[in-house]
Each structure stands twice: as structure tokens, then as C-alpha cells.
CHARMM-style PDB file with segment names, atoms N, HN, CA, C and O in Angstrom:
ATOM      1  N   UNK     1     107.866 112.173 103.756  1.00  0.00      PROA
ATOM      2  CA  UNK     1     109.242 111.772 103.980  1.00  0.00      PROA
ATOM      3  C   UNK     1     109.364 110.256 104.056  1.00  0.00      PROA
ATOM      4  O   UNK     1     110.353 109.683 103.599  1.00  0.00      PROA
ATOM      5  N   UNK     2     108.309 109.579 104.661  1.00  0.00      PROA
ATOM      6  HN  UNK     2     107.505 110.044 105.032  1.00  0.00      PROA
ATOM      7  CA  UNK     2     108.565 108.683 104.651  1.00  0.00      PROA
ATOM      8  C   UNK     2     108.021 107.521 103.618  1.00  0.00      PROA
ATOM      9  O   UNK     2     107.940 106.347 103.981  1.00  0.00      PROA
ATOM     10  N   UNK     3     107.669 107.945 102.346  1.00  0.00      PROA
ATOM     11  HN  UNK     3     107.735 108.898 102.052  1.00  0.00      PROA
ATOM     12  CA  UNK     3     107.466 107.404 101.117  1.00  0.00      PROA
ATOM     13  C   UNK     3     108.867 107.522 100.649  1.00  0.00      PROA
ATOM     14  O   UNK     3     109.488 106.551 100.216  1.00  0.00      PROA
ATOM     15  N   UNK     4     109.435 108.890 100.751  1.00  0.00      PROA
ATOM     16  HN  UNK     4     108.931 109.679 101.103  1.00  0.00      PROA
ATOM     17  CA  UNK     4     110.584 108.716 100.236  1.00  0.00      PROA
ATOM     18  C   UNK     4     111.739 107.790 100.387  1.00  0.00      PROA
ATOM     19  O   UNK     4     112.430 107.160  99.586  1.00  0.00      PROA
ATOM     20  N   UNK     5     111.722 107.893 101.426  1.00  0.00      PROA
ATOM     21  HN  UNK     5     111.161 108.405 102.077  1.00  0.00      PROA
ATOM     22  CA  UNK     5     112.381 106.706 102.182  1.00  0.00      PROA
ATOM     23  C   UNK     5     112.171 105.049 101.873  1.00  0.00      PROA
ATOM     24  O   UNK     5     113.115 104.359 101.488  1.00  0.00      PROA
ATOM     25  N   UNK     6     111.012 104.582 102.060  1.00  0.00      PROA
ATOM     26  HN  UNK     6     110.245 105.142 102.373  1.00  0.00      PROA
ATOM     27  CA  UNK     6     110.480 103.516 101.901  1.00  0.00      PROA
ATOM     28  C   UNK     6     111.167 102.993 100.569  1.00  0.00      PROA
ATOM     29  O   UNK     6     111.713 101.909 100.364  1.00  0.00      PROA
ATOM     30  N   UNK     7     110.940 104.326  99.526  1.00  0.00      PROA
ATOM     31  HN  UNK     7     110.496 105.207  99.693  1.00  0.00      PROA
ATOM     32  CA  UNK     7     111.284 103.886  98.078  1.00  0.00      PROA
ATOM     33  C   UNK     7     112.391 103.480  97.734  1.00  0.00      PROA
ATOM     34  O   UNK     7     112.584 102.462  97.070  1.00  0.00      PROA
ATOM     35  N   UNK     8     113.649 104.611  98.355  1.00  0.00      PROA
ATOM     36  HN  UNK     8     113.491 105.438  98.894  1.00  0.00      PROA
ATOM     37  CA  UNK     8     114.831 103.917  98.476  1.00  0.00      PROA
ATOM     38  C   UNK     8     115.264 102.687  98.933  1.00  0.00      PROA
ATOM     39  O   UNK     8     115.913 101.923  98.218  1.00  0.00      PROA
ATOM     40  N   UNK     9     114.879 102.383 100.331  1.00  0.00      PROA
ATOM     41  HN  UNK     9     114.351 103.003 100.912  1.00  0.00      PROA
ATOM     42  CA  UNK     9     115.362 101.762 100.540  1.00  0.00      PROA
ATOM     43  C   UNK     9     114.723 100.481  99.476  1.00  0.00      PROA
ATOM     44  O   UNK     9     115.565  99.989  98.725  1.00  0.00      PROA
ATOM     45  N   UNK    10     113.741 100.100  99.409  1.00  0.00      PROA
ATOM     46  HN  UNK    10     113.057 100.499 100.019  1.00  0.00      PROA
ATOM     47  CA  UNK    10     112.967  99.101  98.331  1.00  0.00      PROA
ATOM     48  C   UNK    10     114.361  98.341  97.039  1.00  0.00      PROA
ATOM     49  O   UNK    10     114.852  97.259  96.717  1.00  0.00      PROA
ATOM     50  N   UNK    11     114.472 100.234  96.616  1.00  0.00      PROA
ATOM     51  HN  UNK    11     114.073 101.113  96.878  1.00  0.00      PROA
ATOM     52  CA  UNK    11     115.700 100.418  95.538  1.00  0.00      PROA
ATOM     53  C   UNK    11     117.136  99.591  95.780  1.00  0.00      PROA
ATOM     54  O   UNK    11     117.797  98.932  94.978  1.00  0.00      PROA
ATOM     55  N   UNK    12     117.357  99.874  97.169  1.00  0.00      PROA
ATOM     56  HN  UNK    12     116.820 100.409  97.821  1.00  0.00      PROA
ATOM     57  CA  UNK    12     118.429  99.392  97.440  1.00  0.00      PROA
ATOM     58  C   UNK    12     118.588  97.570  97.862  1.00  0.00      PROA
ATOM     59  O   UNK    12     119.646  96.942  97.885  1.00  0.00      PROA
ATOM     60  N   UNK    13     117.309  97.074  98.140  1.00  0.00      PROA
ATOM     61  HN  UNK    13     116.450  97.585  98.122  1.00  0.00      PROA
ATOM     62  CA  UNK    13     117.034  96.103  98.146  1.00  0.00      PROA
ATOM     63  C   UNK    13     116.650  95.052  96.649  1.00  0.00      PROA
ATOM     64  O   UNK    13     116.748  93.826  96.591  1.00  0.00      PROA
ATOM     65  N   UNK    14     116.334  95.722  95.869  1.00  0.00      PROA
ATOM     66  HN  UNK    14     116.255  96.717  95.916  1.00  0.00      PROA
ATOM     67  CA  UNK    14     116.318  95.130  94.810  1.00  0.00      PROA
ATOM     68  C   UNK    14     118.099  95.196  94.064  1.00  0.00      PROA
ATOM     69  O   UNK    14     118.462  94.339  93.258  1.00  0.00      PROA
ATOM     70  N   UNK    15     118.951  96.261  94.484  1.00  0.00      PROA
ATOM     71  HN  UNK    15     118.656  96.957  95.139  1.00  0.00      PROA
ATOM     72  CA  UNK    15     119.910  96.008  93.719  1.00  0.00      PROA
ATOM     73  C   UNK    15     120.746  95.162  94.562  1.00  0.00      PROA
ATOM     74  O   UNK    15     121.572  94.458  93.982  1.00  0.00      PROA
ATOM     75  N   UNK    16     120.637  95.089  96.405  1.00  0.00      PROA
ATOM     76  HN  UNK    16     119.966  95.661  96.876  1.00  0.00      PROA
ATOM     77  CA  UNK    16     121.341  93.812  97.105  1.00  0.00      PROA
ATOM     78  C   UNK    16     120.830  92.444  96.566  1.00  0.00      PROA
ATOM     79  O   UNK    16     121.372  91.517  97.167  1.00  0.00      PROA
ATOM     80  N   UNK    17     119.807  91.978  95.460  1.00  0.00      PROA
ATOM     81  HN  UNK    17     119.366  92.731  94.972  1.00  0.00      PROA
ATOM     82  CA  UNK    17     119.270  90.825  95.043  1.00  0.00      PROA
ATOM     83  C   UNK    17     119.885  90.331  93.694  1.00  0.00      PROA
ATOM     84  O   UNK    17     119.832  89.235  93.136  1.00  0.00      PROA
ATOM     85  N   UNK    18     120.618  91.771  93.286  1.00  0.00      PROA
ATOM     86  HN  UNK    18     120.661  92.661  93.739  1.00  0.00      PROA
ATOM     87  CA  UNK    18     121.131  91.647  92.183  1.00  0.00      PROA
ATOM     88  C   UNK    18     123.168  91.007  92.503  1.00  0.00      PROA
ATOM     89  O   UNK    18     124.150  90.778  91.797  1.00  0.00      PROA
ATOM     90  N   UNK    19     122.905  90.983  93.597  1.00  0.00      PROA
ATOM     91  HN  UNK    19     122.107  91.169  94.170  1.00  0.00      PROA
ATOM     92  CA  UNK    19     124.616  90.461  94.161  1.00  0.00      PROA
ATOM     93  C   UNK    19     125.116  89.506  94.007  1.00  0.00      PROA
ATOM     94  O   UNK    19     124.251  88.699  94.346  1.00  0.00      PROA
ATOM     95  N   UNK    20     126.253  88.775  93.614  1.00  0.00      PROA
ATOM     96  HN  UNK    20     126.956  89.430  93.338  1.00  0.00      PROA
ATOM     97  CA  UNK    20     126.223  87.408  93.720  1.00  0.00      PROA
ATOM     98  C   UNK    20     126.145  86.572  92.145  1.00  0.00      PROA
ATOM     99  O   UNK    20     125.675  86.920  91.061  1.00  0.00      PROA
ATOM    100  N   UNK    21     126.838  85.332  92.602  1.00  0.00      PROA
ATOM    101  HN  UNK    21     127.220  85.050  93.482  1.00  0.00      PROA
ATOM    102  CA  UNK    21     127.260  84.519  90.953  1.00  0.00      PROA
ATOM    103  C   UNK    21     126.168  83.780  90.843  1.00  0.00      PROA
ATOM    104  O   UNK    21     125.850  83.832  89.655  1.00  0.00      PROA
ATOM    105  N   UNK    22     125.517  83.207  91.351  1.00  0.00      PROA
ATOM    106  HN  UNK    22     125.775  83.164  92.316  1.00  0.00      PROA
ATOM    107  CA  UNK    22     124.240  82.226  91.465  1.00  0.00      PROA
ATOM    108  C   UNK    22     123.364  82.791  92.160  1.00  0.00      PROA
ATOM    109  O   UNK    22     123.275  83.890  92.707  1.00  0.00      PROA
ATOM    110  N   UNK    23     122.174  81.128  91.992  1.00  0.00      PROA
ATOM    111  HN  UNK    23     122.247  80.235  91.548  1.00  0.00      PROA
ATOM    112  CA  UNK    23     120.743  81.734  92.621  1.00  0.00      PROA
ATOM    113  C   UNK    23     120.814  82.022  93.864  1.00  0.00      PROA
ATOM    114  O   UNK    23     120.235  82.954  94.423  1.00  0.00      PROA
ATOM    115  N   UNK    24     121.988  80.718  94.656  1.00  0.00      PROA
ATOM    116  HN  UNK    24     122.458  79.961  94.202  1.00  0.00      PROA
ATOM    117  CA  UNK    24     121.793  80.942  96.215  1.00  0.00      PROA
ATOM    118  C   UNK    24     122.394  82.029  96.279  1.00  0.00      PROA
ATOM    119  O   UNK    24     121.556  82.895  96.024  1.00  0.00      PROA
ATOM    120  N   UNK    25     123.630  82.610  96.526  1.00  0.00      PROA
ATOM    121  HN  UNK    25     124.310  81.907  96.733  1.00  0.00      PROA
ATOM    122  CA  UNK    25     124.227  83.936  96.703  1.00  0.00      PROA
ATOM    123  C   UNK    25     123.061  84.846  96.264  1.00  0.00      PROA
ATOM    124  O   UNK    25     122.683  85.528  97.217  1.00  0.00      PROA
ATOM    125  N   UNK    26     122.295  85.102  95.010  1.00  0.00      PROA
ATOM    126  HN  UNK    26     122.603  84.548  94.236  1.00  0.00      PROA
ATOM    127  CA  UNK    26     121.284  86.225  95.112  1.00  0.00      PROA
ATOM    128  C   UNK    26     120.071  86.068  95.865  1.00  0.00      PROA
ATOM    129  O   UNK    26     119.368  87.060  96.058  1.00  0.00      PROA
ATOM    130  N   UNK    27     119.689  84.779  96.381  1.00  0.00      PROA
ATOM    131  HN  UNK    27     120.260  83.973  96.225  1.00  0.00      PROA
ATOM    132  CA  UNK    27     118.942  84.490  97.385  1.00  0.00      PROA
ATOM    133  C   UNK    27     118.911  84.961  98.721  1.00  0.00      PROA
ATOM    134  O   UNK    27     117.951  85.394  99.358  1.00  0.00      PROA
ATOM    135  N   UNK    28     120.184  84.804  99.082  1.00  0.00      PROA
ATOM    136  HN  UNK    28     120.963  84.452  98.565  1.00  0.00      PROA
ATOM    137  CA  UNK    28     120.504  85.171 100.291  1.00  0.00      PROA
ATOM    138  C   UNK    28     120.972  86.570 100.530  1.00  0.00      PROA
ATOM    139  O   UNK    28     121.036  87.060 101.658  1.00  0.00      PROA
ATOM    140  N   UNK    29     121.280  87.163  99.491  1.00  0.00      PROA
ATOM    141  HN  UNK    29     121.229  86.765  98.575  1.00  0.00      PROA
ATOM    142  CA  UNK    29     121.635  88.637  99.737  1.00  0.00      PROA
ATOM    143  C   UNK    29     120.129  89.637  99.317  1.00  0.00      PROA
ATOM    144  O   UNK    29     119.785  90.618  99.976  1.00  0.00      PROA
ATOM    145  N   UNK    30     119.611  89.273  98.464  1.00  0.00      PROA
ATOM    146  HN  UNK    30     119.890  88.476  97.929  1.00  0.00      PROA
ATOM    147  CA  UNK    30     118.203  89.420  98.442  1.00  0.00      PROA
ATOM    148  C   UNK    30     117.607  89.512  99.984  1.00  0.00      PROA
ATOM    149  O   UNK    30     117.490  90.549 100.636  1.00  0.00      PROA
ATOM    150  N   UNK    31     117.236  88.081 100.436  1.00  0.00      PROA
ATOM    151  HN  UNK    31     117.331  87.238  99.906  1.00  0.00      PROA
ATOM    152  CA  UNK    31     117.079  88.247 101.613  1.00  0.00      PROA
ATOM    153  C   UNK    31     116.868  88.763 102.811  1.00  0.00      PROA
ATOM    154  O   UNK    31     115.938  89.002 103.582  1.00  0.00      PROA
ATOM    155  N   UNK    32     118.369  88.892 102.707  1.00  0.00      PROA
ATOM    156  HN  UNK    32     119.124  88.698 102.081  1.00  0.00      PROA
ATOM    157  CA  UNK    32     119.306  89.967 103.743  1.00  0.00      PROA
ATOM    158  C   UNK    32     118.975  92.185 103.695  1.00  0.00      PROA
ATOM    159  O   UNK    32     119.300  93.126 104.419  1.00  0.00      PROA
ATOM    160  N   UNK    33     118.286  92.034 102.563  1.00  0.00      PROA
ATOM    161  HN  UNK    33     118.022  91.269 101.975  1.00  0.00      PROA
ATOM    162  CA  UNK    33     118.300  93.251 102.247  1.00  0.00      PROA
ATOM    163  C   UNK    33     117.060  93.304 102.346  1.00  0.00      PROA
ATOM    164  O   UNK    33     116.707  94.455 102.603  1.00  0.00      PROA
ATOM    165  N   UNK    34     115.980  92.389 102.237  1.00  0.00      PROA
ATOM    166  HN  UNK    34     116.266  91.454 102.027  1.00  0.00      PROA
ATOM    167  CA  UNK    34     114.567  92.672 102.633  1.00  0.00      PROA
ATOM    168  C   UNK    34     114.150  92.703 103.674  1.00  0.00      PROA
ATOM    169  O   UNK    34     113.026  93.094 103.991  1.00  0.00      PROA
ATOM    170  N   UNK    35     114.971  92.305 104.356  1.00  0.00      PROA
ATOM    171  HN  UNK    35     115.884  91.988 104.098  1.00  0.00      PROA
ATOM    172  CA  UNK    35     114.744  91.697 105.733  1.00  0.00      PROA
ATOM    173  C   UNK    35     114.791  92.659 106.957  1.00  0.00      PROA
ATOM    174  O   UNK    35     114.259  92.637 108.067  1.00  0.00      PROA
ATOM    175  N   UNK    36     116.074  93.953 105.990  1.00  0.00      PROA
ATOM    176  HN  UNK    36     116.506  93.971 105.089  1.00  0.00      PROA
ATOM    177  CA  UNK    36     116.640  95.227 106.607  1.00  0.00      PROA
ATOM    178  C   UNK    36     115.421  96.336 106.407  1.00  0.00      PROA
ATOM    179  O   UNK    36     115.285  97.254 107.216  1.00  0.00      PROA
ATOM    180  N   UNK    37     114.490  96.166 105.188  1.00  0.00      PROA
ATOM    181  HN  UNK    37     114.600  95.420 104.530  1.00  0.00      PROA
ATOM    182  CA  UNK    37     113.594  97.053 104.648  1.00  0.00      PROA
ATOM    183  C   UNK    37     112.187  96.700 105.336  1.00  0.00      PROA
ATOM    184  O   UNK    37     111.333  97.581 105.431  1.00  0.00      PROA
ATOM    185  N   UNK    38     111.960  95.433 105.803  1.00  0.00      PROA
ATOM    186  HN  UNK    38     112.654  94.717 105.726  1.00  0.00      PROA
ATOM    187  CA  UNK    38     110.648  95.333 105.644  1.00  0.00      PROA
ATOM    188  C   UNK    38     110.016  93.930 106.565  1.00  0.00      PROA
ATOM    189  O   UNK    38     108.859  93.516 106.645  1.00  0.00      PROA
ATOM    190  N   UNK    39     111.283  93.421 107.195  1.00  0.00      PROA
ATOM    191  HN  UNK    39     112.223  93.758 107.131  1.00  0.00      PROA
ATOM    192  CA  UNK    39     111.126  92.243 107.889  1.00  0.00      PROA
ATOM    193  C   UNK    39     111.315  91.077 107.202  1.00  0.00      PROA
ATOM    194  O   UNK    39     112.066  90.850 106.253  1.00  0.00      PROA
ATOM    195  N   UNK    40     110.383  90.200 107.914  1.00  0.00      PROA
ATOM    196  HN  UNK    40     109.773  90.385 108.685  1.00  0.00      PROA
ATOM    197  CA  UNK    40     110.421  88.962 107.438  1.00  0.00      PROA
ATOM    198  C   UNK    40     109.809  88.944 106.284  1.00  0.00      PROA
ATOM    199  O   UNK    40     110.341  88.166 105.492  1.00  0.00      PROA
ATOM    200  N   UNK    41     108.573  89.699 105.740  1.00  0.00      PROA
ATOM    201  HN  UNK    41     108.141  90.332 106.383  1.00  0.00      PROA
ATOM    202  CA  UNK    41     108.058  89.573 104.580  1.00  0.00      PROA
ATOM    203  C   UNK    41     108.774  90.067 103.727  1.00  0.00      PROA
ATOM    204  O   UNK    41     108.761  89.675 102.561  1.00  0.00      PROA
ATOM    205  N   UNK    42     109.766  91.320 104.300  1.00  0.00      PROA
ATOM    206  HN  UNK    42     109.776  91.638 105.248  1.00  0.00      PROA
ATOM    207  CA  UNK    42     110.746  91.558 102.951  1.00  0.00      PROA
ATOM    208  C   UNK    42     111.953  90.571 102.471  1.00  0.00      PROA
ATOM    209  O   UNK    42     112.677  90.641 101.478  1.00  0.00      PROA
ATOM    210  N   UNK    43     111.910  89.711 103.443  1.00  0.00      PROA
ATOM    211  HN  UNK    43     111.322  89.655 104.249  1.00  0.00      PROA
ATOM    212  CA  UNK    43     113.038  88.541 103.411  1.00  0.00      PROA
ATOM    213  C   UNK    43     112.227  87.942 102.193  1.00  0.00      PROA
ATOM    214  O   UNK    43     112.725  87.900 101.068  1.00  0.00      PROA
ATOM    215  N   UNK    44     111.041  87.512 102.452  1.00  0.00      PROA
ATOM    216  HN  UNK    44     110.637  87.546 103.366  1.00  0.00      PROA
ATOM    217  CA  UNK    44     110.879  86.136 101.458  1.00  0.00      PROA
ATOM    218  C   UNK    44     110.834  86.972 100.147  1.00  0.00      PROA
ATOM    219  O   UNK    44     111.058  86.292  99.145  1.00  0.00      PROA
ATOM    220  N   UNK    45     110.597  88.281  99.928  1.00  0.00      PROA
ATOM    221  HN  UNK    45     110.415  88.833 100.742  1.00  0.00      PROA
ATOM    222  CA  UNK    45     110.233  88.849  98.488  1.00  0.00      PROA
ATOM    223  C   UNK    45     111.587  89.268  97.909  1.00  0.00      PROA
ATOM    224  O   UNK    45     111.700  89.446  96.696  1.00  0.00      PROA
ATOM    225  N   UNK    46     112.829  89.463  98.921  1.00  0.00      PROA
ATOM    226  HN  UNK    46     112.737  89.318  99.906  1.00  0.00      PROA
ATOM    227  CA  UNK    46     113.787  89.900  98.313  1.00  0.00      PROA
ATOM    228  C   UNK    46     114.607  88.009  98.154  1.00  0.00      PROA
ATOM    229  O   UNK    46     115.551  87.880  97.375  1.00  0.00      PROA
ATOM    230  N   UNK    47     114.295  87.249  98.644  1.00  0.00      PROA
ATOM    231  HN  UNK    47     113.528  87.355  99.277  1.00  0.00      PROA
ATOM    232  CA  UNK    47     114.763  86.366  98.246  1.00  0.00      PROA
ATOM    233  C   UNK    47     114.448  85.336  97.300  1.00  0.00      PROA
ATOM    234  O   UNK    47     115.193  84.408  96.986  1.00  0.00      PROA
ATOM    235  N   UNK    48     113.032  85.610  96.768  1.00  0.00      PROA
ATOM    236  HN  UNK    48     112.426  86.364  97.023  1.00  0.00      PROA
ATOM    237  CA  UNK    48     112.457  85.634  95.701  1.00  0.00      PROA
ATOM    238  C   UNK    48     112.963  85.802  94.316  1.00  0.00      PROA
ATOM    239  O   UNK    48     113.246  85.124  93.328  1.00  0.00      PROA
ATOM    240  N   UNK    49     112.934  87.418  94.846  1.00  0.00      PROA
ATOM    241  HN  UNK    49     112.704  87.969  95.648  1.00  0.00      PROA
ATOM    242  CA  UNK    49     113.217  88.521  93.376  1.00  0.00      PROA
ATOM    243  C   UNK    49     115.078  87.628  92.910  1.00  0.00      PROA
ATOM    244  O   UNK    49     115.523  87.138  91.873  1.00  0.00      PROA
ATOM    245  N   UNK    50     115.610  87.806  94.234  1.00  0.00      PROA
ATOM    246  HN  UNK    50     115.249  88.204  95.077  1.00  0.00      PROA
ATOM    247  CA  UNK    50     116.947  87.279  94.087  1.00  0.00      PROA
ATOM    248  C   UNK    50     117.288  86.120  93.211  1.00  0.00      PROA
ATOM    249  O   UNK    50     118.028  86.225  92.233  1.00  0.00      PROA
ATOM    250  N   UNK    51     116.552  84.683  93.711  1.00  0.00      PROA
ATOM    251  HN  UNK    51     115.951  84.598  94.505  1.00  0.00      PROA
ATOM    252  CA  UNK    51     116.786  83.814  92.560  1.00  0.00      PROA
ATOM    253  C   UNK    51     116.491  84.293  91.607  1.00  0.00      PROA
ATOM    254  O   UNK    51     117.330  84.133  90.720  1.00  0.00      PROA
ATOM    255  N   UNK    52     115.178  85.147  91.190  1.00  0.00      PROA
ATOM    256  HN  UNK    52     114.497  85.277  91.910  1.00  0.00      PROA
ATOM    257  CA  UNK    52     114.362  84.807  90.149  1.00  0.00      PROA
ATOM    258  C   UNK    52     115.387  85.302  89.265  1.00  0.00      PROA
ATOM    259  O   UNK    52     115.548  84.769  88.168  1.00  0.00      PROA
ATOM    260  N   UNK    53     116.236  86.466  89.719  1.00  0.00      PROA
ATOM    261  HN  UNK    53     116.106  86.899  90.611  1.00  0.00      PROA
ATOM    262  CA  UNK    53     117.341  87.174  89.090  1.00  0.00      PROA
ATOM    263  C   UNK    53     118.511  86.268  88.409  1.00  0.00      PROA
ATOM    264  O   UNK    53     119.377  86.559  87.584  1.00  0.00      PROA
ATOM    265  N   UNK    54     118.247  85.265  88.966  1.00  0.00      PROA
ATOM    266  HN  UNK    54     117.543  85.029  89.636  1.00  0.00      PROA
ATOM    267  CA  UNK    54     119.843  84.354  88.595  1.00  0.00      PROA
ATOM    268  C   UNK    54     119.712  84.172  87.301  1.00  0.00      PROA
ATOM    269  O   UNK    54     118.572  84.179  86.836  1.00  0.00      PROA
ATOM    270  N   UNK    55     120.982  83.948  86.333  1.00  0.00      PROA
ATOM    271  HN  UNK    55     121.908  83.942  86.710  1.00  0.00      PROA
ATOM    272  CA  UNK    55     121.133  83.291  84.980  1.00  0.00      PROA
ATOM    273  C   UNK    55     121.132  82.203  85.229  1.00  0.00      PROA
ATOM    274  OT1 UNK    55     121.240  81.365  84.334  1.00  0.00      PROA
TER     275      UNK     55
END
């Protein structure tokens, strides 16, 4: 159950990185959504993934 879980939420954190007109806005919502999944280490990876996402 709790793989299942984990996965989603992961899911849902990669598409909160996808939020936002720029890098900072996907930075910070990235962030914000890793941060909910996984702590502080999910902060820096979802805020990561987030810029890396920007056009």
C-alpha cells in the first residue's frame, strides 16, 4: 500500500512542477509539492525538476 501511495503522490509532484509561466513559479511550486511528498529532499528535487521544466 504504501508503494502505491508513494507513487502517486511522486506523480502528483511532478505535475505541481509542471505549474506556472516561468522557471521561478515552476520552482517554487515544484518545491512546494516535494516538500509535501518527501521533505526537504523532496523540496530540492521538485524544485529542480521544476526549473528544469521551464521554456
Amino acid at each position: 500500500m504504501t508503494t502505491i501511495r508513494t507513487i502517486c503522490l511522486a506523480a502528483l509532484t511532478l505535475g505541481l512542477a509542471a505549474c506556472g509561466d516561468n522557471a521561478t513559479e515552476r520552482a517554487a511550486t515544484g518545491g512546494l509539492g516535494g516538500a509535501l511528498v518527501a521533505g526537504p529532499a523532496g523540496a530540492v528535487v521538485g524544485g529542480t525538476v521544476g526549473a528544469a521544466t521551464a521554456r
